[in-house]
Structures are given as structure tokens and as C-alpha cells.
C-alpha positions in Angstrom: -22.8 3.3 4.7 -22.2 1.5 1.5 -21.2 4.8 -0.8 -19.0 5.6 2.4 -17.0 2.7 2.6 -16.5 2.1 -1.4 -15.0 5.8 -1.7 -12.6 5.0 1.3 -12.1 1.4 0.0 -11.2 2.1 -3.9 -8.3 4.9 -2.8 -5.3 2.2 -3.5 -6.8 1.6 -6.3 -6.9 4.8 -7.2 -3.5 5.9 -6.3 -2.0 2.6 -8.4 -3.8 4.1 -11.3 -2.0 7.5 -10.5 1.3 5.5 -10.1 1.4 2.7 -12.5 -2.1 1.9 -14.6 -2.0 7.7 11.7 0.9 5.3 11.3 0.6 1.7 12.3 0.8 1.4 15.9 0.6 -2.7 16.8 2.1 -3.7 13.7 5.9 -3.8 14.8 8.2 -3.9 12.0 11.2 -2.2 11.1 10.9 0.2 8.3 12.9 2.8 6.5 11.4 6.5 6.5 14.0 7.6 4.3 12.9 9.9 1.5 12.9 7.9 -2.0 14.4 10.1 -4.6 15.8 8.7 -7.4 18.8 10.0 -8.8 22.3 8.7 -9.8 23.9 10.9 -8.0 22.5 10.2 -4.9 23.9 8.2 -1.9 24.2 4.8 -2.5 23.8 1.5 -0.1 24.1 -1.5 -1.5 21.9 -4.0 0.3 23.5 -7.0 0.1 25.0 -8.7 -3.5 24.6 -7.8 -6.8 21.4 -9.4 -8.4 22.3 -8.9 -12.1 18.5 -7.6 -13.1 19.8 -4.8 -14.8 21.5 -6.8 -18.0 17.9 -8.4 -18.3 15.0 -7.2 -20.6 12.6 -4.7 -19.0 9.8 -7.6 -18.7 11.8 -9.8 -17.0 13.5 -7.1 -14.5 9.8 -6.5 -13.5 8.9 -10.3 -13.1 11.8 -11.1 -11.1 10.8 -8.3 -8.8 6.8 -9.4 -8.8 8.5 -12.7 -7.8 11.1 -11.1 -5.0 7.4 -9.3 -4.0 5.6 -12.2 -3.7 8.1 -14.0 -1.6 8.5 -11.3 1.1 6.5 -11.7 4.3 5.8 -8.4 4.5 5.8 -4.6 3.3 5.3 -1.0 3.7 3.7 0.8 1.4 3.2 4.6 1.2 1.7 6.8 -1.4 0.4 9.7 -2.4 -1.4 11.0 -5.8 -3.4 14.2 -6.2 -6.4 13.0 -4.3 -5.6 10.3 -2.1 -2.8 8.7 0.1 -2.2 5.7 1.9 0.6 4.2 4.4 -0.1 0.3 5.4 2.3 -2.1 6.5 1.1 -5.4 5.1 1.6 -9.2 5.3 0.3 -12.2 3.5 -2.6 -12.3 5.7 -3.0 -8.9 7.4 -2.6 -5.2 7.1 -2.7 -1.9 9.3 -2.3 1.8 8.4 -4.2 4.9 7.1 -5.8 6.0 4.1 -6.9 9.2 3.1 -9.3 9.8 -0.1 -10.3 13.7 -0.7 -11.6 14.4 3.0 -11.9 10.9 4.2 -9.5 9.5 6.5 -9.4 6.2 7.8 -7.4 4.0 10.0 -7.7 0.5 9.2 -6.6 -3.1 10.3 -7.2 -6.8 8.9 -6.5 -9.9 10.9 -7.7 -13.2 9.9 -9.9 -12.0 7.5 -11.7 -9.3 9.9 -11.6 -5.7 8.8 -11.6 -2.9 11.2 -12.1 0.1 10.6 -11.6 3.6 12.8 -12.8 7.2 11.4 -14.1 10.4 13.4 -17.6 11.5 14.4 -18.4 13.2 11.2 -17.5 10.3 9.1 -19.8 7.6 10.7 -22.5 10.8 11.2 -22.5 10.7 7.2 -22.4 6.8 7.2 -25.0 6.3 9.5 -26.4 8.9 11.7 -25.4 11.6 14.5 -27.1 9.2 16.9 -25.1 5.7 15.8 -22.0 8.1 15.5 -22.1 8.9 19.1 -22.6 5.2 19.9 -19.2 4.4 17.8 -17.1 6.7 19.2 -13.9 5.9 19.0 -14.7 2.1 19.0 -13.2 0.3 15.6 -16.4 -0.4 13.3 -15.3 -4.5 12.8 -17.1 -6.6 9.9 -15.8 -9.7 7.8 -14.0 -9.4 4.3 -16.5 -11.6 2.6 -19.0 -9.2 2.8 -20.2 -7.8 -0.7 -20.1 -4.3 1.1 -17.1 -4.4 1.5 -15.6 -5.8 -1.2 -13.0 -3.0 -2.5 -11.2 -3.7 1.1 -10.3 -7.5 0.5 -8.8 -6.2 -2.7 -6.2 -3.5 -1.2 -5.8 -5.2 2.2 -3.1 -8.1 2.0 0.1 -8.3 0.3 -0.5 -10.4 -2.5 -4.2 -8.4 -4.1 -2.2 -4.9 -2.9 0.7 -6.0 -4.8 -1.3 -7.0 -7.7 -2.7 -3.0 -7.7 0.4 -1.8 -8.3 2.6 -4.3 -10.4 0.2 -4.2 -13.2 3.0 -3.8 -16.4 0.5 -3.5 -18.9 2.0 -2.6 -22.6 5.4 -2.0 -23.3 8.5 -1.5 -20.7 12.2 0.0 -21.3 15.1 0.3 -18.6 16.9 3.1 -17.9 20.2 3.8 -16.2 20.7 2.0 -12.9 20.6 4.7 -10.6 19.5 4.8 -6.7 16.3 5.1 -5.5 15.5 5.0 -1.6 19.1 5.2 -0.9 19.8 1.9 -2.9 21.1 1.3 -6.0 18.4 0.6 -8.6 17.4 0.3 -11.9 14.8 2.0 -13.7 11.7 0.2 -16.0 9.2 2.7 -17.3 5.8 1.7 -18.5 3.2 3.8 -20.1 4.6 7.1 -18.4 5.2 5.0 -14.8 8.4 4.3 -13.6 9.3 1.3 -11.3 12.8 1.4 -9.8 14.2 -1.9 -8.7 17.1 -3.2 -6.6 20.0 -4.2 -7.9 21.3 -5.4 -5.1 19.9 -7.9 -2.7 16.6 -9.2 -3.7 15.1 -7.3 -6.6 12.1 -5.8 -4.5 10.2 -2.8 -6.1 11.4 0.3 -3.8 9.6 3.4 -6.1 7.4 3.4 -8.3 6.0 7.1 -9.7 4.8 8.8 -12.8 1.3 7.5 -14.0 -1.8 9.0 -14.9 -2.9 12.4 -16.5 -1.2 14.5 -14.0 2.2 12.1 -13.8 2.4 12.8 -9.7 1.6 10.0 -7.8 4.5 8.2 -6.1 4.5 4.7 -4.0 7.2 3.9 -2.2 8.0 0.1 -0.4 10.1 0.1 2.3 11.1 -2.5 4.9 10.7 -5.7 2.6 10.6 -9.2 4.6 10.5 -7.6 8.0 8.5 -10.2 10.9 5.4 -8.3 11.4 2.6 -8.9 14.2 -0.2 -7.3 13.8 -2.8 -7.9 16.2 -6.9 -7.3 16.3 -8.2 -4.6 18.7 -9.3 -5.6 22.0 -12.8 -6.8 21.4 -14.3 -4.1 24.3 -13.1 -1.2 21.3 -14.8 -2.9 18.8 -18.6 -2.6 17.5 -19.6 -5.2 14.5 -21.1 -3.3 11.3 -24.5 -5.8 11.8 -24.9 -4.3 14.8 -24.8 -1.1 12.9 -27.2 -1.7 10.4 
């Protein structure tokens, strides 16, 4: 179980390196689904006043928008990179979506400091056994955040240590053009071969950040910043604990 849930638990990890160093169905939240591509020449929505980030230096354009980040009460997040992918809607305290690392799917849910986790038959077969795969079955596998095992969740699953994956401005940054990105109107601050764009306009929230990484194609988009989010725990009859697993 424990190789099994550290390979699905490291994949945001894994796709911030790439970009920088089944959708949720109780979280309700109003996000964008708009495709990011940044480009000046794109369509352009201002989203509320001008912020004035672009006439700062590159480090400061990225601290103000760690600091818009921070502030927000919640997020979606949705990347991809060669090998794995991910689409979460988090909040300071709790997060739903799925993540995918090579052939491992799973769907996954904290609340209150409670991870759940939901996967298919073969996945718990390789975890477990055929015989405590069966007794899953499409129950959520539930176990508590503080355990060592699984320790690469609490990392990637709240805002504030998911954030911290990908906002990681290590070495030197340089602004670009303002330009749009996710239909706003953004400015660019590369890092290492990464690119963040950031709004202009409104709150300077990171909206894209791409490039990274040997291969320079993973891409993380945030949509949907400060949206009210619920996210609720499973009903406790779809739920089995992992120490009952064990």
C-alpha cells in the first residue's frame, strides 16, 4: 500500500517540477473552463481595475501574486506534464479532484484533515489484494493526514502547501510583455525556463504558469480564484478506514 499511495501522492509534485522547479462533484464553486493561451493578441477581459504589477520588478510581480494567492479562499488548479495531471479545487482547509500519475488514477477529497481516497479494482488489487479489493469497492479508502504513510498528501492537499509547490521562484526572474493569458490581461515573469503569467487587472492571482523542466511541456492553469467552496466528506456508509485495511 505504501509504494502505491507515495507514487499517486508525489504527482503535484511532480507536475510543479515540470511547470516551475473525474471533476469535483460536491465541491460547488464557480470556475472558468476556458482554455489558457497566452498571447497578446488574444481576447482580452479585464477583471476588474488595473493593479499596476507590471511597472514592478519581476520579484516583486511574483510576491504580490504569492500574496493575492494566499489571500484567496479558494482555487482551481489543473495541470498536466508528460506523465501526470491533476484537476483539484482547493481551500485553505480542504480539497477535491483527480490525479492521474502514469496509469494511476485517483479521485480524492480532504475535509478536516481526513483524506479520502477513491481508485478502481485493479488499483487497490495492487495495493492490497484481489480479496480486500472486492471488499473496497467503490467505497472511499478514508485515513488521517498525520499519518507518516501518507505524508506526500498533506503536502499537495490544501491551498497554502499546494501553492507553495508551484510558486517556488527560485533564481533569477525577468517580465515580459503584458499580454493575456486565460482570457485576461496578464503579464509575463519567467524563471529558469518557467513562465508565470499574472493579472493585471483585479487581484494579481497567478492564472498560467508553463514551461519547466527538460521537456518545457507542463502547463498549470488557476482558475476561479476566491470562489465560496463547500466541500463536504462522503457519507460515512461509502467509506472504509485504511486501519481497517491493514
Amino acid at each position: 500500500m505504501r509504494v502505491a499511495l507515495l507514487a499517486a501522492g508525489t504527482l503535484v509534485s511532480a507536475l510543479a517540477g515540470c511547470a516551475g522547479s473525474e471533476a469535483p462533484s460536491d465541491a460547488t464553486a464557480s470556475t472558468a473552463d476556458s482554455e489558457a493561451s497566452p498571447s497578446p493578441a488574444q481576447t482580452v477581459e479585464s477583471v476588474g481595475k488595473p493593479n499596476g504589477v507590471e511597472t514592478l520588478d519581476p520579484q516583486r510581480i511574483l510576491k504580490r501574486a504569492e500574496r493575492a494567492a494566499r489571500g484567496a479562499r479558494s482555487v482551481r488548479i489543473a495541470g498536466s506534464g508528460p506523465d501526470a495531471s491533476l484537476d483539484l479545487v482547493v481551500t485553505k482547509s480542504a480539497s477535491d479532484g483527480e490525479r492521474t500519475s502514469g496509469d494511476v488514477t485517483l479521485r480524492t477529497r480532504v475535509v478536516d484533515g481526513t483524506l479520502y481516497i477513491k481508485a478502481d479494482e485493479s488499483y487497490w488489487t495492487e495495493a492490497f489484494s484481489a480479496k480486500k479489493a472486492q471488499r473496497i469497492g467503490d467505497k472511499w479508502v478514508t485515513g488521517d493526514l498525520d499519518n507518516p504513510r501518507l505524508g506526500t498528501f498533506r503536502q499537495t492537499s490544501t491551498l497554502r502547501p499546494l501553492l507553495r509547490q508551484f510558486l517556488r521562484t527560485p533564481g533569477e526572474a525577468e517580465a515580459g510583455e503584458v499580454g493575456s493569458a486565460q482570457g485576461q490581461p496578464a503579464v509575463p515573469v519567467s524563471v529558469e525556463g518557467a513562465t508565470m503569467w499574472v493579472a493585471t487587472t483585479g487581484e494579481p492571482y497567478p492564472l498560467l504558469l508553463t514551461g519547466g523542466g527538460t521537456d518545457q511541456t507542463g502547463e498549470v492553469t488557476f482558475t476561479g480564484w476566491d470562489k465560496k467552496v463547500v466541500i463536504k466528506a462522503p457519507p460515512a456508509r461509502n467509506t472504509i478506514s485504511l486501519a481497517d485495511l491493514a
